[in-house]
N, C-alpha and C positions, 0 to 999 in steps of 0.2 A: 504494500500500500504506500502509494509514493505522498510524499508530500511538496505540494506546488505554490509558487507565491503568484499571487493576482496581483491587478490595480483594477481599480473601479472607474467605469470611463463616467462616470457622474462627478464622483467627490474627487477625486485622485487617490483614495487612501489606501496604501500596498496593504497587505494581510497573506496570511500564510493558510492553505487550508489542506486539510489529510483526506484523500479521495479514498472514496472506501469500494467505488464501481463506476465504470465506462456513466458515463452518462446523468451524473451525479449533478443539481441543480448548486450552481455556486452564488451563493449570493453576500453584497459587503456588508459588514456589522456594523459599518459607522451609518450609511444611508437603507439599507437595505436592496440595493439595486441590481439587477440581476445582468449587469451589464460588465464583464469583466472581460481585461485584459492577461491572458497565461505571459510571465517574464520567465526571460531567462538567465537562470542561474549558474553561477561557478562555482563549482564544489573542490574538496580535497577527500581523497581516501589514500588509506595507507594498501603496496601488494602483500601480499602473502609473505615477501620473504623478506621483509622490513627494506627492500634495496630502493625505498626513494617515496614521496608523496606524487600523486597524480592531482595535476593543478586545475584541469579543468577535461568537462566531458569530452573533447573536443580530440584530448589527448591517449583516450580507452583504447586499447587493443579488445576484437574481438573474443578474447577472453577474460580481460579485465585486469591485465595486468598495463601495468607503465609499458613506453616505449623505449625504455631505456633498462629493461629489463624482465623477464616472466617466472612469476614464480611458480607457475603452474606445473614445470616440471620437475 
């Protein structure tokens, strides 16, 4: 269950929300408007074999390791 940040095209107010299914009505808590913007975000996670932090999605191998190393084996 991924967690996703919005913005409200009414107020601007960003918020964070935990989808729990495809198709999940997202609405903002400061206006209640059901008018949002999906952002996107940069993350860090650590691989498997502690050899480095992955700075952003952008940089995943499709196994999930860094590209500067896999811990997968």
């Amino acid at each position: 269950m991924p967690i996703y940040e919005y913005e409200c095209e009414d107020c601007g107010t960003r918020h964070e929300k935990l989808v729990m299914a495809k198709g999940q009505e997202i609405v903002c808590p400061k206006c209640a408007s059901g008018k949002q913007t999906i952002q996107i975000l940069v993350f860090s996670a650590s691989t498997k074999s502690g050899g480095g932090a992955v700075t952003s999605s952008s940089d995943v191998g499709g196994c999930g390791c860094s590209p500067r190393g896999c811990g997968c084996n």
